[in-house]
gemmi code that builds the backbone of each chain (N, CA, C; Angstrom):
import gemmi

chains = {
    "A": [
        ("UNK", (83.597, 115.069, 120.496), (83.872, 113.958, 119.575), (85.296, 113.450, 119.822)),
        ("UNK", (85.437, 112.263, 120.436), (87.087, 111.463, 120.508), (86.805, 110.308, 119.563)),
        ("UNK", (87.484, 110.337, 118.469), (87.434, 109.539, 117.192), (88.592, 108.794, 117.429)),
        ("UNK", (88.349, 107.605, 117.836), (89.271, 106.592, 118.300), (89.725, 105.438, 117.705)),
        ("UNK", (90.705, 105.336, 116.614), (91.300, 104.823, 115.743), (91.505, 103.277, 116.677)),
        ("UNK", (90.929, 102.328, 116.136), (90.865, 100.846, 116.760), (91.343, 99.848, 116.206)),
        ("UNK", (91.317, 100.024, 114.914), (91.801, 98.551, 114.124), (92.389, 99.607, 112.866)),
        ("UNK", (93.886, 98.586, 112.163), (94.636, 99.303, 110.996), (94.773, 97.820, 111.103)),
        ("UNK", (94.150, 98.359, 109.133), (93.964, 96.515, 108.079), (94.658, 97.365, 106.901)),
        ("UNK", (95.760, 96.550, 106.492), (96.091, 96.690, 105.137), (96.121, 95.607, 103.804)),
        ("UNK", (96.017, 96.786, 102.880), (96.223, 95.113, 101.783), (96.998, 96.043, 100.721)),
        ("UNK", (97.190, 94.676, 99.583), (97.512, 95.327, 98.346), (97.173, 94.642, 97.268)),
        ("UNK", (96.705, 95.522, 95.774), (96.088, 95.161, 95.068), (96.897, 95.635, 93.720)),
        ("UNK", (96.579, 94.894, 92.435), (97.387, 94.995, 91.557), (96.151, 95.409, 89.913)),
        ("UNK", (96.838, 96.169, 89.480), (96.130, 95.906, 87.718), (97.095, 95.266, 86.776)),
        ("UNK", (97.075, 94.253, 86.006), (97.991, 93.660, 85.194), (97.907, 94.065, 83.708)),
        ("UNK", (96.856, 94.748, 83.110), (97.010, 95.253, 81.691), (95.875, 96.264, 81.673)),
        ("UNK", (95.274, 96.260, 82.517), (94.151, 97.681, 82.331), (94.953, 98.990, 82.685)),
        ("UNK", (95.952, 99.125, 83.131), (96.656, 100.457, 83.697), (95.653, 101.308, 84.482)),
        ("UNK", (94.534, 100.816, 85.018), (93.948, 101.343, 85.996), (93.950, 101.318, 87.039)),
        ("UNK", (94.610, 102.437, 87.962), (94.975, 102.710, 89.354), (94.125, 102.274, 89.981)),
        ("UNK", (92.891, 102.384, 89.490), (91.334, 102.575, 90.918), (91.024, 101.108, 90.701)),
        ("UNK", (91.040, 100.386, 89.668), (90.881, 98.951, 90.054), (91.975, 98.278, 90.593)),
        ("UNK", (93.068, 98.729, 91.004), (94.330, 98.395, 91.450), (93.937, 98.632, 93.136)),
        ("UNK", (93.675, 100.115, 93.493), (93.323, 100.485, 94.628), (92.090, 99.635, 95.040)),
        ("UNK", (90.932, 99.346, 94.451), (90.194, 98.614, 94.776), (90.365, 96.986, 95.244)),
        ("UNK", (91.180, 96.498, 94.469), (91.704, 95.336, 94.689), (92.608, 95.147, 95.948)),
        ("UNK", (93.061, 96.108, 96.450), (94.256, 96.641, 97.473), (93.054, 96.589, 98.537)),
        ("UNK", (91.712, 97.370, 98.712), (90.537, 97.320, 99.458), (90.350, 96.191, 99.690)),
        ("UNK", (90.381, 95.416, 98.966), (89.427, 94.195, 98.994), (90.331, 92.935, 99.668)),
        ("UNK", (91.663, 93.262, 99.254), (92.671, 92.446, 100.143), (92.580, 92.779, 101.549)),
        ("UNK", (92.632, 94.058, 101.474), (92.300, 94.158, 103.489), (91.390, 94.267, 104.087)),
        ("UNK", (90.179, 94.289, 103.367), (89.038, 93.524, 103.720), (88.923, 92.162, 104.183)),
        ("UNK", (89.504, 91.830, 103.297), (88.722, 90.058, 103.175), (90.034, 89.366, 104.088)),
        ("UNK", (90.773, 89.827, 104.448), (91.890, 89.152, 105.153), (91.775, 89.053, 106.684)),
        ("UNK", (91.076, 89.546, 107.617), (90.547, 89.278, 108.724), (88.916, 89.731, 108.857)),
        ("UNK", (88.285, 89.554, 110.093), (86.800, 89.818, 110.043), (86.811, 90.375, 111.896)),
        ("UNK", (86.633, 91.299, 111.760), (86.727, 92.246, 112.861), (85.160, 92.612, 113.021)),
        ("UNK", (85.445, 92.621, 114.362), (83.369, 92.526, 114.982), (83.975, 93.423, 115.936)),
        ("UNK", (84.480, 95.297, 115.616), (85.099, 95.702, 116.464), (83.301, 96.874, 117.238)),
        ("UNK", (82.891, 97.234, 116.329), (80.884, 97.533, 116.269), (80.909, 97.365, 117.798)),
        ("UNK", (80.570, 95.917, 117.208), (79.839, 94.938, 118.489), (80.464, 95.017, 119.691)),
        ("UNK", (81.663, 95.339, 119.814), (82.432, 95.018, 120.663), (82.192, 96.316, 121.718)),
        ("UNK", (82.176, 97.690, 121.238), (81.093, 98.393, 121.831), (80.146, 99.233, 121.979)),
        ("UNK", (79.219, 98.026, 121.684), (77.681, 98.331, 121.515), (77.369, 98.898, 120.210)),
        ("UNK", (78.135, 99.426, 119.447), (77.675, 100.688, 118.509), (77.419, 99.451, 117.140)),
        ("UNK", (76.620, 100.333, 116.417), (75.713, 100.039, 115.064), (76.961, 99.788, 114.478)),
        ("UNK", (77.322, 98.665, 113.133), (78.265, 98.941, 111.972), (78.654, 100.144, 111.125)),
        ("UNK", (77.149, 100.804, 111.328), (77.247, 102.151, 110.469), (77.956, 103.313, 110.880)),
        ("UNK", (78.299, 103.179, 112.880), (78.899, 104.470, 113.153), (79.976, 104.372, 112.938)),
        ("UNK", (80.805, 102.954, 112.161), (82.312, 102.871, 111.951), (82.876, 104.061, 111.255)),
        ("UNK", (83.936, 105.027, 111.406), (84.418, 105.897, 110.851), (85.350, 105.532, 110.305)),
        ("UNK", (85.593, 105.081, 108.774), (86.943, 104.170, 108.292), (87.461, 105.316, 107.388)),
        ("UNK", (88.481, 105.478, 107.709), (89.477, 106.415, 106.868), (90.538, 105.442, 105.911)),
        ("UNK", (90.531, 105.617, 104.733), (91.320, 104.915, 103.445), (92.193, 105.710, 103.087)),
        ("UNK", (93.620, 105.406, 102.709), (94.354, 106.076, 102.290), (94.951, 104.828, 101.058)),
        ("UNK", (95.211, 105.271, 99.826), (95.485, 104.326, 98.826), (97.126, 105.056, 98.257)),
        ("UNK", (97.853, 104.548, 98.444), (98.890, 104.749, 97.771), (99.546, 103.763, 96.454)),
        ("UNK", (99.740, 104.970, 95.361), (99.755, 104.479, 94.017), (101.095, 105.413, 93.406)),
        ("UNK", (101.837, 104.995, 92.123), (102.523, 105.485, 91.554), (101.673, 107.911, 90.760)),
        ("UNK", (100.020, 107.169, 90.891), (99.451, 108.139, 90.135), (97.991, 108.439, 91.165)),
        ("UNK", (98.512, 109.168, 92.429), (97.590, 109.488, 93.369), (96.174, 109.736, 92.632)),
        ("UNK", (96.619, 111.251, 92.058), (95.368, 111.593, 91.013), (94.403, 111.001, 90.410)),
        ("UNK", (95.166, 110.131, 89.717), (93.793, 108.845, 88.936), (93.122, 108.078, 89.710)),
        ("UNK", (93.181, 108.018, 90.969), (92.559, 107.372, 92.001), (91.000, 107.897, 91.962)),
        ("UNK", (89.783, 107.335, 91.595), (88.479, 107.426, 91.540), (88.064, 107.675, 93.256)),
        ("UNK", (87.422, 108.301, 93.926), (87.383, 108.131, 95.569), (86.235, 107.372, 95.488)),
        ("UNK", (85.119, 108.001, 94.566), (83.811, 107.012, 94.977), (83.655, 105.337, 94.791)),
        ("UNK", (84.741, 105.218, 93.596), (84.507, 103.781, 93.436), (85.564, 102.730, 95.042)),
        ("UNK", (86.508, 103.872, 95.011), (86.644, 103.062, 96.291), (85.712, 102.582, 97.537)),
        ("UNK", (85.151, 103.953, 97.590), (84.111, 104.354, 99.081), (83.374, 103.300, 98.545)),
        ("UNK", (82.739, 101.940, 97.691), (81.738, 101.607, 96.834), (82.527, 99.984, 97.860)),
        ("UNK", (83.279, 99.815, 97.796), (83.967, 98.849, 98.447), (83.466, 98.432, 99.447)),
        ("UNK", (82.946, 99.240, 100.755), (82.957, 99.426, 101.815), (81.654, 98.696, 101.815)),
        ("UNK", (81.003, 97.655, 102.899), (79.778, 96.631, 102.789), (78.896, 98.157, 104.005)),
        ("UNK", (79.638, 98.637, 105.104), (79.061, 99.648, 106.198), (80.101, 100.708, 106.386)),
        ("UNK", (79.765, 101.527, 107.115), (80.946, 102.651, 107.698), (80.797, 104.085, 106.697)),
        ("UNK", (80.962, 104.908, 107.325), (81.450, 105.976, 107.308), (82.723, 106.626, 106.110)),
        ("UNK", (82.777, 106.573, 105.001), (83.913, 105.811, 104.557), (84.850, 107.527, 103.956)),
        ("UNK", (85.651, 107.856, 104.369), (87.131, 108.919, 103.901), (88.014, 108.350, 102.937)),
        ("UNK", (88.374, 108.527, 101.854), (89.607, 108.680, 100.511), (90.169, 109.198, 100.624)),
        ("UNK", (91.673, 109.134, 101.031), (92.733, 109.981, 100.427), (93.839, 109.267, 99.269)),
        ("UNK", (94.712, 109.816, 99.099), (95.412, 109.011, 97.999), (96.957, 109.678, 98.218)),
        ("UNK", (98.059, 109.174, 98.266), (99.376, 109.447, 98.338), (100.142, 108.734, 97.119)),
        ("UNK", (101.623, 109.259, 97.048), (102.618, 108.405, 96.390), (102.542, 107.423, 97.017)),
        ("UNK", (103.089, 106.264, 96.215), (103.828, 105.349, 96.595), (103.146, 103.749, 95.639)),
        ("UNK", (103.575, 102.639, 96.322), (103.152, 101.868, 95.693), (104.345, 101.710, 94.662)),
        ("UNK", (103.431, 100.786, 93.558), (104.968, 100.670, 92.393), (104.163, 100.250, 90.942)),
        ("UNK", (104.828, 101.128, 89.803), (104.438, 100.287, 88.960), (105.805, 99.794, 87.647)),
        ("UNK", (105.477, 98.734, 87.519), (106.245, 98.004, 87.069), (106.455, 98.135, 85.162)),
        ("UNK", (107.368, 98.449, 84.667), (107.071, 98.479, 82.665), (106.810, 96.993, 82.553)),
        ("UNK", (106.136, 96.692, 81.325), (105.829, 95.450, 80.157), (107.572, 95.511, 79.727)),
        ("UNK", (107.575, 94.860, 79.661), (109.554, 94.505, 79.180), (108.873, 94.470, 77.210)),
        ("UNK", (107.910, 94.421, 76.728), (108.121, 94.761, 74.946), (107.176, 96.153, 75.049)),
        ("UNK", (106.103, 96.252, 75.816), (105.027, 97.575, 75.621), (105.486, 98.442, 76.318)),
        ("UNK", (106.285, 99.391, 76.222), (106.120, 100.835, 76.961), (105.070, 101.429, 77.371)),
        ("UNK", (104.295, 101.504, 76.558), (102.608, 101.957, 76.985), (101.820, 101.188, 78.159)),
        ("UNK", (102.771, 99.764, 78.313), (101.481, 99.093, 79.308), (102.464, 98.724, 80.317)),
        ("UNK", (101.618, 99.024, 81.823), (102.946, 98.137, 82.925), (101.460, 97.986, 83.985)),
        ("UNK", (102.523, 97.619, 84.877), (101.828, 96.631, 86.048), (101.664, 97.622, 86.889)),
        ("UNK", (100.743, 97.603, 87.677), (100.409, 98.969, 88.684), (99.838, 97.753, 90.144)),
        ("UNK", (100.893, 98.543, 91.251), (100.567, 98.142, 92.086), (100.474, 99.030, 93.526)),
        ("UNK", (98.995, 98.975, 93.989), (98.930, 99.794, 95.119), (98.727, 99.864, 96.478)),
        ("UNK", (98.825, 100.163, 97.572), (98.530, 99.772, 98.727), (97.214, 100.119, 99.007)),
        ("UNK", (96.376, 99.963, 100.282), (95.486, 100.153, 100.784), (95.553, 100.037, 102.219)),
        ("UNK", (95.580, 101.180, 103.064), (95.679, 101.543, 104.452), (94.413, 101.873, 105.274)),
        ("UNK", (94.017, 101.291, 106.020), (92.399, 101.206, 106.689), (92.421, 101.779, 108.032)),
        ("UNK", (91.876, 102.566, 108.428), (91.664, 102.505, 110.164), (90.303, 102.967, 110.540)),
        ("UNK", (89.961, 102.387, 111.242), (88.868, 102.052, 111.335), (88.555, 102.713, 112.878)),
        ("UNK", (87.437, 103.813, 113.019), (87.632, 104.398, 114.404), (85.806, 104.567, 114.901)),
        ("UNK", (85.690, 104.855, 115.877), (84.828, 105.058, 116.821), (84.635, 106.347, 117.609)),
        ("UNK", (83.704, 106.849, 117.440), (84.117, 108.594, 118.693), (83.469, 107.367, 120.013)),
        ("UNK", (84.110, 107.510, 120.463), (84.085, 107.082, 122.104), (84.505, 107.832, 123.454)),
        ("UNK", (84.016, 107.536, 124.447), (84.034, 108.534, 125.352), (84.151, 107.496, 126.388)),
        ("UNK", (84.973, 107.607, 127.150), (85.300, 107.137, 129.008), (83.893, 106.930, 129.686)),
        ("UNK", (83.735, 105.792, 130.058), (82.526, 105.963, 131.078), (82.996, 105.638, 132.564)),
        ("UNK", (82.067, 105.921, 133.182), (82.469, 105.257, 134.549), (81.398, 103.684, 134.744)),
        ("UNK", (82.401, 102.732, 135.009), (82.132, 101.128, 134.598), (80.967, 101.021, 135.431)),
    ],
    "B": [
        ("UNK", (116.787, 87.934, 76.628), (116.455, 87.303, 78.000), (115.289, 88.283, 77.876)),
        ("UNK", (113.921, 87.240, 78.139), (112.626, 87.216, 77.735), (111.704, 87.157, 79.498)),
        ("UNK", (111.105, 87.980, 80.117), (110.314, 87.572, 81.460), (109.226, 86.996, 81.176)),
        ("UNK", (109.550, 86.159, 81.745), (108.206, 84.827, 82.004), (107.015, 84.988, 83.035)),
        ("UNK", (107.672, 85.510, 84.078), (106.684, 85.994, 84.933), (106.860, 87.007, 86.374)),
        ("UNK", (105.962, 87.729, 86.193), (106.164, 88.947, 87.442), (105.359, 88.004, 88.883)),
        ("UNK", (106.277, 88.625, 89.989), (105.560, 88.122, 91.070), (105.922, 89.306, 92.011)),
        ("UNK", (104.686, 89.617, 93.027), (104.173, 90.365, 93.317), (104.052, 90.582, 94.938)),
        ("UNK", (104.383, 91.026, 95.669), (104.377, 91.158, 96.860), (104.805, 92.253, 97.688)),
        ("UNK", (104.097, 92.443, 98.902), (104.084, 93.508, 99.971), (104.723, 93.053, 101.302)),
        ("UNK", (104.910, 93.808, 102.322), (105.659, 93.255, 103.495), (105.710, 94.676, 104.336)),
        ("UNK", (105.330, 94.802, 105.663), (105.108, 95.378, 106.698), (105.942, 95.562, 107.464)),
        ("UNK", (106.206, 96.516, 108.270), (107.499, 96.398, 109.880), (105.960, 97.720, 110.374)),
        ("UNK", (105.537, 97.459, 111.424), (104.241, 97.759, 111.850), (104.945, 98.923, 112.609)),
        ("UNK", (105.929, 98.985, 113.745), (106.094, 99.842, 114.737), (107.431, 100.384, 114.680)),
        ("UNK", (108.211, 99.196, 114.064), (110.118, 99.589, 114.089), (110.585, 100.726, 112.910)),
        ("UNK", (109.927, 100.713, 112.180), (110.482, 102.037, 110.906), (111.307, 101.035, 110.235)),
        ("UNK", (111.360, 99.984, 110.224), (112.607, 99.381, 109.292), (112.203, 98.909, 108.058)),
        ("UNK", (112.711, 99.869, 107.403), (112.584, 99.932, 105.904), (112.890, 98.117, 104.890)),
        ("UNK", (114.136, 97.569, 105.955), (114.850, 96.839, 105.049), (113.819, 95.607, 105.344)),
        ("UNK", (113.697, 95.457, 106.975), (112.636, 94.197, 107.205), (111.284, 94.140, 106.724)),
        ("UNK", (110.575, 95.516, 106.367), (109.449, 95.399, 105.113), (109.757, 94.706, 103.841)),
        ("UNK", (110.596, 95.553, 103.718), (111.281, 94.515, 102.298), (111.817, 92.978, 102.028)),
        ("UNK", (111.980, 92.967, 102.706), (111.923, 91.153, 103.039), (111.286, 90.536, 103.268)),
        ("UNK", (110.158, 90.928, 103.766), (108.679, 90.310, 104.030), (108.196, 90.363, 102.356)),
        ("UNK", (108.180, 91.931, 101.933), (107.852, 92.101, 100.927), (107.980, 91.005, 99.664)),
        ("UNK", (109.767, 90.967, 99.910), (110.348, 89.759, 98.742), (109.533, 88.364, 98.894)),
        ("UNK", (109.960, 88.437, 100.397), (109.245, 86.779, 100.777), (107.750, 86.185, 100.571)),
        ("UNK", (106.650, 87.892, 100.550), (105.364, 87.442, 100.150), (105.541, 87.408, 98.459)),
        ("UNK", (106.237, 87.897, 97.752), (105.776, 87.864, 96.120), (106.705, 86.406, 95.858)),
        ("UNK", (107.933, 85.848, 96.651), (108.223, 84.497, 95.974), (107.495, 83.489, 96.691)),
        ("UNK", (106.740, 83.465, 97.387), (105.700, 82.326, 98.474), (104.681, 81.769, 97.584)),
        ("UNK", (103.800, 82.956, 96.242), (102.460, 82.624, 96.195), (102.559, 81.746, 94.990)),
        ("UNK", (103.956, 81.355, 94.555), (103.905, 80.842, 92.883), (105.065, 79.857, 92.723)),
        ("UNK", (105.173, 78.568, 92.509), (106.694, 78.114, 92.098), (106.786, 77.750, 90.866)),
        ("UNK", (107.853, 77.960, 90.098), (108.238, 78.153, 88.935), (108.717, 76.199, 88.253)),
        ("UNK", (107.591, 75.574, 87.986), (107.742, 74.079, 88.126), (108.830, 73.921, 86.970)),
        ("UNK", (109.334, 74.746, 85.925), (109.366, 74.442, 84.552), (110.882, 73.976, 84.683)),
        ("UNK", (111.364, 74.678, 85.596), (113.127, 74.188, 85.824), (113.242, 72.674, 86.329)),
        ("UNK", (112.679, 72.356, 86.816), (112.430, 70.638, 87.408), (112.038, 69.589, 86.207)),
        ("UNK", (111.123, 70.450, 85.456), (110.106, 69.549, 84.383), (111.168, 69.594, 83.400)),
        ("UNK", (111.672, 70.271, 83.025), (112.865, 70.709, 81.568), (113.918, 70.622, 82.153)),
        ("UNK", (114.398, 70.292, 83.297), (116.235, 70.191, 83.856), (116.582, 71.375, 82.841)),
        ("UNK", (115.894, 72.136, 83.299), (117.005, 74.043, 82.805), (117.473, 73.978, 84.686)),
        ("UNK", (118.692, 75.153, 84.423), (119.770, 75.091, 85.141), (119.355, 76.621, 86.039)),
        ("UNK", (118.717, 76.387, 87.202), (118.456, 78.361, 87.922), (119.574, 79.329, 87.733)),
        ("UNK", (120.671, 78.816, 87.111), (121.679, 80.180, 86.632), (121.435, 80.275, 85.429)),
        ("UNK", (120.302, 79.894, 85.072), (120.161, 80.193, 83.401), (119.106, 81.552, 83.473)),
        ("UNK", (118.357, 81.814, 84.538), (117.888, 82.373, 85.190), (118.012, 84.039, 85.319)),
        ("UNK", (117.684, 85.084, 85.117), (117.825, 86.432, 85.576), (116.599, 86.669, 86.798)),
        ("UNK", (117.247, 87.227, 87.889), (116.263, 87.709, 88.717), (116.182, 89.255, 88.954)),
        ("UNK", (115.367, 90.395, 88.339), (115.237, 91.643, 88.952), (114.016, 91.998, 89.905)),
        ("UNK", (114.859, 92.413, 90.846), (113.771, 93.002, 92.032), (114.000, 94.322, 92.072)),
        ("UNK", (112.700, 94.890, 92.030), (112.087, 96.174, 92.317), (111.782, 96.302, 93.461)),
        ("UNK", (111.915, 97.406, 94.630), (111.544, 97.512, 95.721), (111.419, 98.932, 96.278)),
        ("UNK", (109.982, 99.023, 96.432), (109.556, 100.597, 96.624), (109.797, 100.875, 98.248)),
        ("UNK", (109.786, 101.890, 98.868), (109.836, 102.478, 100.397), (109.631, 103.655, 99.949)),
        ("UNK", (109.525, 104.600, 101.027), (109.038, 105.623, 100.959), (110.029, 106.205, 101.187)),
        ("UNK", (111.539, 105.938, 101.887), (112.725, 106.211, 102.253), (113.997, 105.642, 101.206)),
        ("UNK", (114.100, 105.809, 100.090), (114.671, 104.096, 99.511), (115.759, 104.232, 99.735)),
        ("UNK", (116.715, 105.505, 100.103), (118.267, 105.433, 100.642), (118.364, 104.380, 101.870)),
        ("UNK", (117.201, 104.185, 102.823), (117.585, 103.430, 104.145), (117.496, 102.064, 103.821)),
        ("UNK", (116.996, 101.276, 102.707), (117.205, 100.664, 102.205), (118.746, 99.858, 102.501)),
        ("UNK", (119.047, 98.655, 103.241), (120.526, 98.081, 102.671), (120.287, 96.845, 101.688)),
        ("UNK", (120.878, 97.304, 100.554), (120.816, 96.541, 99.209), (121.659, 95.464, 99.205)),
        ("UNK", (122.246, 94.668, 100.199), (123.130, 93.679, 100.435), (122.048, 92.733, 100.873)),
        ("UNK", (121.314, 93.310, 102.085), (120.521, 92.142, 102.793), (119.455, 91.595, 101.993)),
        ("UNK", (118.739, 92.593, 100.759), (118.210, 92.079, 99.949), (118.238, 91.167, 99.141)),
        ("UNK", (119.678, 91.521, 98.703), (120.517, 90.520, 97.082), (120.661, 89.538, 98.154)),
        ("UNK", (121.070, 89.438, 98.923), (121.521, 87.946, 99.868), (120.206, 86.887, 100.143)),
        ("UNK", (119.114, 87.291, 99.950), (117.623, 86.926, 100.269), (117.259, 86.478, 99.163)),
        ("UNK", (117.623, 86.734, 98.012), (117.141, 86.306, 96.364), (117.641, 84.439, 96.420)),
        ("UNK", (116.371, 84.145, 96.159), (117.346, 83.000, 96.580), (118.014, 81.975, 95.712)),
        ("UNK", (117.519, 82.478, 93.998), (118.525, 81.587, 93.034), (118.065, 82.442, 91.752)),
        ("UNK", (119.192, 82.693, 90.952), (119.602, 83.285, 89.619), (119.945, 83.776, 89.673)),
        ("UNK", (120.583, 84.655, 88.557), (121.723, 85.793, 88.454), (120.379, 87.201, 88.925)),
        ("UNK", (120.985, 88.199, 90.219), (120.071, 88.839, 91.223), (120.475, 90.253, 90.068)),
        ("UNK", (120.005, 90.833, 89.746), (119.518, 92.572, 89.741), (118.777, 93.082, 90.989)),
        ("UNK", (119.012, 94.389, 91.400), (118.043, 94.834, 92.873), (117.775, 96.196, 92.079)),
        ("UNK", (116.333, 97.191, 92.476), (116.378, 98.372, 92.041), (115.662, 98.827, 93.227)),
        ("UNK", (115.622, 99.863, 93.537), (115.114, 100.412, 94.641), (114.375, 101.264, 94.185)),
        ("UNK", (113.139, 102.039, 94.241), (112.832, 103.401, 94.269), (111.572, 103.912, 95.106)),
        ("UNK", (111.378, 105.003, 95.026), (110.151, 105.675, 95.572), (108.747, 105.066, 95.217)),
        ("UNK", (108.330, 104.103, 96.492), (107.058, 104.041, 96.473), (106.947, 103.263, 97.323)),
        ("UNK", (106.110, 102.045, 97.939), (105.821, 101.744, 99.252), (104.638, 102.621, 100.137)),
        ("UNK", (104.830, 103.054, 101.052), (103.798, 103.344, 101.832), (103.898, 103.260, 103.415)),
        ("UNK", (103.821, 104.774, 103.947), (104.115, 104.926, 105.359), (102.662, 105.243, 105.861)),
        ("UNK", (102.642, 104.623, 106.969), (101.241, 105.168, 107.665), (101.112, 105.502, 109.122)),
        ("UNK", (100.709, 106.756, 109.667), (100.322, 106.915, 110.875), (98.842, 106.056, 111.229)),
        ("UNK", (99.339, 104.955, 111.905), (98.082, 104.426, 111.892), (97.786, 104.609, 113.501)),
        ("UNK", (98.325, 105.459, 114.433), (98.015, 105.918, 115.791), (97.417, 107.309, 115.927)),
        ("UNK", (98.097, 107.402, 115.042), (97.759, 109.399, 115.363), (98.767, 109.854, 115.504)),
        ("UNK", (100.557, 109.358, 116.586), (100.984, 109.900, 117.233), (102.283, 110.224, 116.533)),
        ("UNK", (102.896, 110.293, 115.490), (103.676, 110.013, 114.639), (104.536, 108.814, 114.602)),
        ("UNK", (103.825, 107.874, 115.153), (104.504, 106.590, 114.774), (103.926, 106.262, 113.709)),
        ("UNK", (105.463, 105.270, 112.843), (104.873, 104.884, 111.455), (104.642, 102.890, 110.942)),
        ("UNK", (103.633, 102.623, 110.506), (103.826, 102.136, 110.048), (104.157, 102.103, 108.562)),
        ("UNK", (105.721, 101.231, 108.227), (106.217, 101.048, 106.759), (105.765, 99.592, 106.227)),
        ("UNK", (105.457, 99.916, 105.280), (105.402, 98.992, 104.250), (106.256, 99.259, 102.915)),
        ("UNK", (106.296, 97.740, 102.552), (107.094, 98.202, 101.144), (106.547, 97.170, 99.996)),
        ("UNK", (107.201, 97.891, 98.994), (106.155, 97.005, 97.538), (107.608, 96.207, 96.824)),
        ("UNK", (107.024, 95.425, 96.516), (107.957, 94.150, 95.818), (107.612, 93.800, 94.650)),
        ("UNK", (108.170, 93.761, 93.364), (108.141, 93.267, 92.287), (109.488, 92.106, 92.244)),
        ("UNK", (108.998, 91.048, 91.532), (110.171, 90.450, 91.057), (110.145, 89.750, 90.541)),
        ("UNK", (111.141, 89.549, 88.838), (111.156, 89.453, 87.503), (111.188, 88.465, 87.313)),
        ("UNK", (111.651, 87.273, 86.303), (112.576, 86.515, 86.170), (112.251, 86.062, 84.503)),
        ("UNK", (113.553, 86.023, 84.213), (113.993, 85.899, 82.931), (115.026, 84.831, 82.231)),
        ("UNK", (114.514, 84.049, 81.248), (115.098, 82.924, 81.011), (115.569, 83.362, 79.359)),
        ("UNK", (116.270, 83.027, 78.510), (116.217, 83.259, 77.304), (115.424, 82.298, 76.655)),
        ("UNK", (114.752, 82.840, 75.472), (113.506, 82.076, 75.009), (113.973, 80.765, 74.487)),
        ("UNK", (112.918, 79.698, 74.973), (113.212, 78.635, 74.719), (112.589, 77.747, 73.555)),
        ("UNK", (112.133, 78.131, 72.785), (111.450, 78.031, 71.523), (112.153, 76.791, 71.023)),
        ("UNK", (113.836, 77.234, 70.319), (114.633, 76.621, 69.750), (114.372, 75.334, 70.921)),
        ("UNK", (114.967, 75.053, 71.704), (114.962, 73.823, 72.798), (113.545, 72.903, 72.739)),
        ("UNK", (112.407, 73.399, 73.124), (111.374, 72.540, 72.798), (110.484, 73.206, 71.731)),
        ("UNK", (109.414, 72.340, 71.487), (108.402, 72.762, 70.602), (107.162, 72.837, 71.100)),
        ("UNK", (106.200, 73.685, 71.328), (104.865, 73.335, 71.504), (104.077, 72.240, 70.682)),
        ("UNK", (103.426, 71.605, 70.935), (102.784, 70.777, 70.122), (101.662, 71.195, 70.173)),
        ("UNK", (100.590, 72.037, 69.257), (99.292, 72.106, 69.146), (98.406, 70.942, 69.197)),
        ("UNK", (97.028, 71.598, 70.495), (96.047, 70.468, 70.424), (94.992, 70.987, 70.193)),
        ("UNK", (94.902, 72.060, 69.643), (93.484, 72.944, 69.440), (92.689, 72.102, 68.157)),
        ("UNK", (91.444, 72.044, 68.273), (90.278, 71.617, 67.474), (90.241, 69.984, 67.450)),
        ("UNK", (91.417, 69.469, 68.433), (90.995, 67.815, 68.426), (89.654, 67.115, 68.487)),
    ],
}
model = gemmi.Model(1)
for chain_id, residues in chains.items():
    chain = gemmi.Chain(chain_id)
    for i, (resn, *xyz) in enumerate(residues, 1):
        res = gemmi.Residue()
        res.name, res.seqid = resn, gemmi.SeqId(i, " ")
        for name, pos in zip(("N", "CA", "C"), xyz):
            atom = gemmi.Atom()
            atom.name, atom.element = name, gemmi.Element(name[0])
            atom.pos, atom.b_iso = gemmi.Position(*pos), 0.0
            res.add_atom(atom)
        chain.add_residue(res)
    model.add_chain(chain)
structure = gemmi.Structure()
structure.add_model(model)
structure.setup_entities()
C-alpha cells in the first residue's frame, strides 16, 4: 500500500451564536470543498470511492468536534477525522457566555498508487 | 465604544513557514469580503473608529506585530496575537503548511444620540 497524498484543499468555517464547534468545522469542510473541483479519481483511472481523504479540523475546543457529522460532509471517499488546537474564538463584547468560533479545515486527499512501467 | 461588526478571515504561506505572511493574507481576506458604507453615508470620521485584530498561529512569538499594525488600514489599531491558526504536514515530509486565523473588530461609539431610527414596521 503507497498512499499517495495528491491534492491539500483548505477552508475555514465559522459559528456566530450557536457556539458549536462541529457546525463551525463543518462549515470550514464545506469551504474547501466548494472552492475548487478536482477530478484527481479520473485522472488515474480509479473509482471516486478509492479517494482516501484525511481531515484534520482545528478549533479552539478539539474535543467538541463531532467526527461523524464531519465524515457526513464528504459527497465520496474514504473519509479520516482528526481534530487539533488552533483556530480562534472570538468573546461577544456584552455576553461572556457567547463568542464567535472559528475553525480551520485541512484536506488531503490520497490514492495508494504504485509505479508502473508506461 | 460599542462593535458593530466582526470580520473574519484566514490566510496561508503554503511552503515558507512564515507565520507573519499568513497573517496578512489572513487580515487581507477578513477586510476584502465587507465594506463598512456607513462612514461615507453619515460623514463619521475613520478615527472615530477602534480597530482590534486578533490573530491566531500556531507559533504566535514569530509573529512581527509591527508589520501587522502597519497593514490595518484606518482607525485607532489594537493587535492581539494568540494560540491558534493551524499548521499542516500536507507532504508527509515535515514540511509545513501555516495558516493563520484573523478576527477583526471595529468599534464606533454608539450613535443613537446623532441619528434616529425612524420606524417603518406595520406600514
Amino acid at each position: 500500500m503507497t498512499k499517495t497524498v495528491l491534492v491539500f484543499e483548505r477552508g475555514t468555517g465559522t459559528a456566530l451564536r450557536s457556539g458549536s464547534y462541529t457546525k463551525a468545522a463543518c462549515r470550514a469542510v464545506q469551504n474547501a470543498l466548494w472552492h475548487n473541483s478536482i477530478n484527481i479519481a479520473e485522472l488515474f483511472g480509479a473509482q471516486k470511492s478509492d479517494m482516501m481523504i484525511d481531515v484534520e479540523i482545528a478549533c479552539q475546543d478539539p474535543n467538541a468536534i463531532d467526527v461523524d457529522d464531519i465524515a457526513v460532509e464528504f459527497p465520496y471517499g474514504q473519509i479520516t477525522v482528526s481534530a487539533v488546537q488552533g483556530g480562534l474564538d472570538i468573546a461577544h463584547p456584552d455576553m461572556p457566555e457567547r463568542k464567535t468560533i472559528i475553525a480551520h479545515a485541512a484536506i488531503k486527499v490520497s490514492l495508494d498508487l504504485i509505479a508502473q512501467e508506461a | 465604544m460599542q462593535r458593530f461588526i466582526l470580520e473574519i478571515g484566514s490566510g496561508a504561506d503554503l511552503y515558507g513557514r512564515d507565520y507573519t505572511k499568513a497573517a496578512l493574507r489572513a487580515l487581507d481576506d477578513a477586510l476584502r469580503h465587507s465594506s463598512i458604507t456607513l462612514f461615507h453615508a453619515l460623514n463619521i470620521d475613520h478615527t472615530a473608529m477602534k480597530v482590534r485584530v486578533t490573530i491566531g498561529v500556531q507559533e504566535p512569538d514569530l509573529i512581527d506585530q509591527s508589520a501587522i499594525l502597519a497593514a490595518i488600514p484606518r482607525g485607532e489599531p489594537e493587535l492581539i496575537v494568540l494560540f491558534g491558526g493551524h499548521n499542516v504536514d500536507t507532504r508527509g515530509d515535515g514540511e509545513k503548511t501555516v495558516v493563520a486565523t484573523c478576527a477583526v473588530e471595529a468599534l464606533l461609539p454608539n450613535q443613537a444620540a446623532h441619528f434616529k431610527s425612524v420606524s417603518h414596521q406595520n406600514e
